[in-house]
DRENPA-3360 file (N, C-alpha, C; in nm, 2 decimals, always signed):
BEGIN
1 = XXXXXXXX = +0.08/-0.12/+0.00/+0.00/+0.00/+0.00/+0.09/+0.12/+0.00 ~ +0.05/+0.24/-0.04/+0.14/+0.37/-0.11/+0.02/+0.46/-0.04 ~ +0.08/+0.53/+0.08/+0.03/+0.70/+0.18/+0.11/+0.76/+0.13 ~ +0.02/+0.86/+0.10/+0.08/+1.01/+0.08/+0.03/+1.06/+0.20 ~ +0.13/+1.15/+0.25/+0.15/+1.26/+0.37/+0.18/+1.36/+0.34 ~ +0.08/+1.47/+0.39/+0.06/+1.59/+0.30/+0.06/+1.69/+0.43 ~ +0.13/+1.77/+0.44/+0.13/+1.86/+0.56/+0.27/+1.98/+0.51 ~ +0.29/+2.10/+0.57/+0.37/+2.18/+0.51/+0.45/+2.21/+0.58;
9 = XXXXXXXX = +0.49/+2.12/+0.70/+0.54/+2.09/+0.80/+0.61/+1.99/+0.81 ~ +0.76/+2.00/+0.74/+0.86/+1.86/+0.74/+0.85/+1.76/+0.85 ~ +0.86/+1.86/+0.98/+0.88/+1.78/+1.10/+0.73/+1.66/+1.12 ~ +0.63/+1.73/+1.12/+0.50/+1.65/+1.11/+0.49/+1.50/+1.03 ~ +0.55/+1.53/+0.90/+0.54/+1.44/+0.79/+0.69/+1.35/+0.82 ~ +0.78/+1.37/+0.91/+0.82/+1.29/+0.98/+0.76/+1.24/+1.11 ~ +0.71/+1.31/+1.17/+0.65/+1.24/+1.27/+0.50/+1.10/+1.26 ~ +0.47/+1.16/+1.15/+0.34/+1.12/+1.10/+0.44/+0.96/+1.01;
17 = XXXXXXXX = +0.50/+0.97/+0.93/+0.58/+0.87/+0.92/+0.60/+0.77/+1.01 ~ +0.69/+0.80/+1.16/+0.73/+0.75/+1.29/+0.62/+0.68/+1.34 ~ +0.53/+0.75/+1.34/+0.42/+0.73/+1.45/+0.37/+0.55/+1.33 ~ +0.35/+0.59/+1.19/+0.30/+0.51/+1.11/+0.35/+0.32/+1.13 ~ +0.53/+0.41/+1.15/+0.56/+0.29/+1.16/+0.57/+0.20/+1.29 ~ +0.60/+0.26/+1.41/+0.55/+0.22/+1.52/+0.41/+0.19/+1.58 ~ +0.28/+0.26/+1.47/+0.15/+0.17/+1.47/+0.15/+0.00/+1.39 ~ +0.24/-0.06/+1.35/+0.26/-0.12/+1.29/+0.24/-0.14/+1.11;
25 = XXXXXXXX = +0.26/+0.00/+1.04/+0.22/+0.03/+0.92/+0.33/+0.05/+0.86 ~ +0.45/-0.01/+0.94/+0.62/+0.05/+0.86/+0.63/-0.04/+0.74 ~ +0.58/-0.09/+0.69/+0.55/-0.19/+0.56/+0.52/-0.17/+0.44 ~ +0.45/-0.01/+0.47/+0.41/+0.07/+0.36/+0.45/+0.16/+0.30 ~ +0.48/+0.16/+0.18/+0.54/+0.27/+0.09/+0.47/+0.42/+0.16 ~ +0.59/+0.52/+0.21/+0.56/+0.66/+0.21/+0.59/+0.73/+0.10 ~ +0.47/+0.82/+0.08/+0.51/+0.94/-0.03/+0.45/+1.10/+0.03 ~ +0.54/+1.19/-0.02/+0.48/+1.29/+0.08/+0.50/+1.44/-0.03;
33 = XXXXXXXX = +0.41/+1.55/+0.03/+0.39/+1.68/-0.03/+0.39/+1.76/+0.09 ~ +0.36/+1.89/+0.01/+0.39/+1.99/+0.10/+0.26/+2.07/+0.11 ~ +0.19/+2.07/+0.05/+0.08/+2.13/+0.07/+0.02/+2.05/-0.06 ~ -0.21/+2.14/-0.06/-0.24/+2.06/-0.12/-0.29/+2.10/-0.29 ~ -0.16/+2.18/-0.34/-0.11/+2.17/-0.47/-0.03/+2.07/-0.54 ~ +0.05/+2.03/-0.47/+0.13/+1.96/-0.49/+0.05/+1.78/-0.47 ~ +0.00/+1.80/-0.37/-0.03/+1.66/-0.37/-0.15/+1.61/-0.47 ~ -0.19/+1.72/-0.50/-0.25/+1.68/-0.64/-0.22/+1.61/-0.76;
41 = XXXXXXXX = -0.10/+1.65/-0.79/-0.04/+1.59/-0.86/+0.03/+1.46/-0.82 ~ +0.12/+1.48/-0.73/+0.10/+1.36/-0.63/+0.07/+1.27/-0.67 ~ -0.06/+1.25/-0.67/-0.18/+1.18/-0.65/-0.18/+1.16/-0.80 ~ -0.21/+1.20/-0.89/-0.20/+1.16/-1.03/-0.09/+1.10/-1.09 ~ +0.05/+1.12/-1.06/+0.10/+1.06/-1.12/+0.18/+0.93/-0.96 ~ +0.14/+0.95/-0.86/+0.16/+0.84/-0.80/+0.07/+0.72/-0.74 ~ -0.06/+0.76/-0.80/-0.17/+0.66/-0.73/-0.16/+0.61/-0.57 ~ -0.15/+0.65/-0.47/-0.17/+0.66/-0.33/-0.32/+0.55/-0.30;
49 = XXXXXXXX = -0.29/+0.47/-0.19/-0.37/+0.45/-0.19/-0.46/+0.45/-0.06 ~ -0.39/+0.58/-0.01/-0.45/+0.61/+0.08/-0.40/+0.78/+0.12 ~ -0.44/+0.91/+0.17/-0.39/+1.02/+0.14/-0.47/+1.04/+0.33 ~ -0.35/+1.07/+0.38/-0.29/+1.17/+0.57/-0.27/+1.30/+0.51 ~ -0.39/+1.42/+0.52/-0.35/+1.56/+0.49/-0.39/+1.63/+0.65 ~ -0.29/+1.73/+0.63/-0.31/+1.81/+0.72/-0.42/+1.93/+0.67 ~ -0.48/+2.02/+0.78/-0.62/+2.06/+0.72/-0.54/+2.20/+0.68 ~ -0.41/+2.27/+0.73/-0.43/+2.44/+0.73/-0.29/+2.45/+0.72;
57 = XXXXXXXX = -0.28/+2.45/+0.49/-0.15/+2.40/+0.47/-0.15/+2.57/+0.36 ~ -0.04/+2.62/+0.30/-0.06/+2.75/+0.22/-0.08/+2.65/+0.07 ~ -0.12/+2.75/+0.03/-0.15/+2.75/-0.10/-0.27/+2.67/-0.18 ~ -0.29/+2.57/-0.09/-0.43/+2.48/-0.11/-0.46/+2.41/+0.00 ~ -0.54/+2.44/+0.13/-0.59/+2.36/+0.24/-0.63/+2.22/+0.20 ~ -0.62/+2.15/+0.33/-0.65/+2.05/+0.33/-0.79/+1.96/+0.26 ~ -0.88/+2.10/+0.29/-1.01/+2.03/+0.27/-1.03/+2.08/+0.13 ~ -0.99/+2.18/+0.07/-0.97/+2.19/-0.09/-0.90/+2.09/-0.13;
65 = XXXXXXXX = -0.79/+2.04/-0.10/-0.75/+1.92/-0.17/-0.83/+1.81/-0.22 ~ -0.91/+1.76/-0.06/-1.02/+1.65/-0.07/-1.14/+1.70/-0.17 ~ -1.17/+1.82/-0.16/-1.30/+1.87/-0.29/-1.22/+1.85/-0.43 ~ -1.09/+1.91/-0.44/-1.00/+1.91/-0.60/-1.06/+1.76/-0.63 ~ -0.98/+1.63/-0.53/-0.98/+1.50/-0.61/-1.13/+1.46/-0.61 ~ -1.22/+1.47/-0.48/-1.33/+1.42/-0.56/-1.45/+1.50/-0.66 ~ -1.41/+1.63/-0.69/-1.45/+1.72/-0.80/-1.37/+1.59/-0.93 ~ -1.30/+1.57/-0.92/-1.17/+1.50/-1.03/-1.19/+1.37/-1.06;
73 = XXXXXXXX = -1.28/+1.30/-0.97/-1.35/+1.17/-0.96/-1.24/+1.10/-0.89 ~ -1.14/+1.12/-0.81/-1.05/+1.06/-0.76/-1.13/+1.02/-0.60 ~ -1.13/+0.89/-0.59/-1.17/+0.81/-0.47/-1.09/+0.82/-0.41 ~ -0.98/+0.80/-0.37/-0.86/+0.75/-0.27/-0.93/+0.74/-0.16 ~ -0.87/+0.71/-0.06/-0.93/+0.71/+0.08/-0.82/+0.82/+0.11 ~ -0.91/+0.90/+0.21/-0.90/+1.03/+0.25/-0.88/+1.02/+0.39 ~ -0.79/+1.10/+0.49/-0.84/+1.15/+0.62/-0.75/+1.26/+0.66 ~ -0.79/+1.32/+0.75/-0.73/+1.43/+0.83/-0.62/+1.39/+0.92;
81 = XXXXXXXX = -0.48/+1.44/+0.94/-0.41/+1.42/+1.06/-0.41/+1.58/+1.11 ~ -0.52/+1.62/+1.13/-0.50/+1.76/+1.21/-0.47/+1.77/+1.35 ~ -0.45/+1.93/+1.38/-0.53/+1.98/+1.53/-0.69/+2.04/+1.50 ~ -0.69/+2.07/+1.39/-0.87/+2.12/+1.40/-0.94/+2.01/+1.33 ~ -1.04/+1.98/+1.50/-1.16/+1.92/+1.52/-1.28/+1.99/+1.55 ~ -1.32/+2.07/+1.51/-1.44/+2.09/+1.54/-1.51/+2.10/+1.49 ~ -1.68/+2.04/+1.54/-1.79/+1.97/+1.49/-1.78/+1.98/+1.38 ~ -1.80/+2.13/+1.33/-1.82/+2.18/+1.19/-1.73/+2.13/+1.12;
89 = XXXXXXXX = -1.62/+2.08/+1.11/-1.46/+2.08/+1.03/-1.49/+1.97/+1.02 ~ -1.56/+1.87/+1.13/-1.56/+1.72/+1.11/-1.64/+1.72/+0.97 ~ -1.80/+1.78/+1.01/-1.88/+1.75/+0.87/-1.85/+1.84/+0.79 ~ -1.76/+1.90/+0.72/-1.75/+1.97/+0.63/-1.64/+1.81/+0.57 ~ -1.59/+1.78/+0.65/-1.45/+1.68/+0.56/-1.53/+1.58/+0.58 ~ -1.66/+1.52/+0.64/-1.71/+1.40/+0.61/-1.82/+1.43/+0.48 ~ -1.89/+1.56/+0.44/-1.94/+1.60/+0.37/-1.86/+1.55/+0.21 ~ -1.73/+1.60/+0.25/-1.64/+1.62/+0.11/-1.58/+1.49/+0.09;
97 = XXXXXXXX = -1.59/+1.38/+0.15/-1.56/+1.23/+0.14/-1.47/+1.21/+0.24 ~ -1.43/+1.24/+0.36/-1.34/+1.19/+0.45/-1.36/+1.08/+0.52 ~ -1.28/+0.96/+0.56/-1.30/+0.89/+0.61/-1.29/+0.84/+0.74 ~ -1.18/+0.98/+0.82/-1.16/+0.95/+0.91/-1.08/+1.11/+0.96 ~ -1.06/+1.15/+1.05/-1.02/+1.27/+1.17/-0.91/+1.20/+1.28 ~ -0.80/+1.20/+1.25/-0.67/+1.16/+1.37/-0.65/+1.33/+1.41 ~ -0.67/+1.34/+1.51/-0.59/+1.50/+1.62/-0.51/+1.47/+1.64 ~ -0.37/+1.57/+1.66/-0.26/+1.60/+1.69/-0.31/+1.67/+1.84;
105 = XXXXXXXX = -0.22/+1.65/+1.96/-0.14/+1.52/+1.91/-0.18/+1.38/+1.91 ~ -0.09/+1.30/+1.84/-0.17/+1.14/+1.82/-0.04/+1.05/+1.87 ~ -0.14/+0.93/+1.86/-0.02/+0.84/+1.99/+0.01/+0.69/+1.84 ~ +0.08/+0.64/+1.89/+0.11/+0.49/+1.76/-0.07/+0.44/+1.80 ~ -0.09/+0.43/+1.86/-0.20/+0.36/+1.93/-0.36/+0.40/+1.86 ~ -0.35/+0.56/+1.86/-0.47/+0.62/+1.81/-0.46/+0.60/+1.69 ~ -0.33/+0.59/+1.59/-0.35/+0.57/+1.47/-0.33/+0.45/+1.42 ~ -0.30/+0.37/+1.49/-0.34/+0.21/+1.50/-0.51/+0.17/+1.49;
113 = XXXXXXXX = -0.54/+0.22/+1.59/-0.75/+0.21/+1.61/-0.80/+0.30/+1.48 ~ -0.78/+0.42/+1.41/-0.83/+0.44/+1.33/-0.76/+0.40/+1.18 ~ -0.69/+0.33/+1.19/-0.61/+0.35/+1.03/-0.65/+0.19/+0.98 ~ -0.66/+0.10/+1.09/-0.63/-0.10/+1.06/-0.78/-0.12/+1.02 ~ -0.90/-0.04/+1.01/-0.99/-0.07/+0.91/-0.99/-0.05/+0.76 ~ -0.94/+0.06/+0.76/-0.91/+0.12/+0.67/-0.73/+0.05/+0.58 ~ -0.66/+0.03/+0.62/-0.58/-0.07/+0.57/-0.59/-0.17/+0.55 ~ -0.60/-0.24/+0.70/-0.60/-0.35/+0.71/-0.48/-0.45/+0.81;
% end
């Protein structure tokens, strides 16, 4: 399986890596951007098959990303590794196809319980 990690925050998209691999997901191809212009493309020419964005990145937010691909008919499975949770932010990104909300900070553990449906 192939994650893209999308945050504009090197350290993050290392940590978010760490954490991956210590939830027991170090198995999986990482690919990563910087915000969500880039991971657009990304995503087109890397097929992901699964996309960790951060919500409040420059140049194209998180949740414009998720509207770009599924405006684009791109399915991927989608979720948030943010700090913003709230109600509204939840259904705006469950609205726009999200599958899931991990908050920062996150433990191997939390993203163990939310990621092993969704992977496997």
């Amino acid at each position: 399986m192939k994650i893209l990690i999308v945050d504009d925050s090197k350290a993050m998209r290392l940590l978010v890596k760490r954490t991956l691999r210590l939830a027991g997901f170090g198995d999986h191809d990482t690919i990563e951007a910087t915000n969500g212009s880039e991971a657009i493309g990304v995503v087109q020419s890397e097929q992901p098959d699964l996309v960790l964005s951060d919500w409040n990145m420059p140049e194209m937010t998180g949740i414009q990303l998720l509207q770009s691909l599924r405006e684009q008919g791109t399915d991927v499975n989608f979720g948030f590794v943010t700090t913003e949770a709230s109600e509204e932010m939840r259904a705006m990104a469950s609205e726009a196809g999200a599958r899931f909300f991990i908050t920062k900070p996150f433990t191997p553990e939390s993203m163990e319980k939310t990621l092993t449906p969704i992977i496997g």
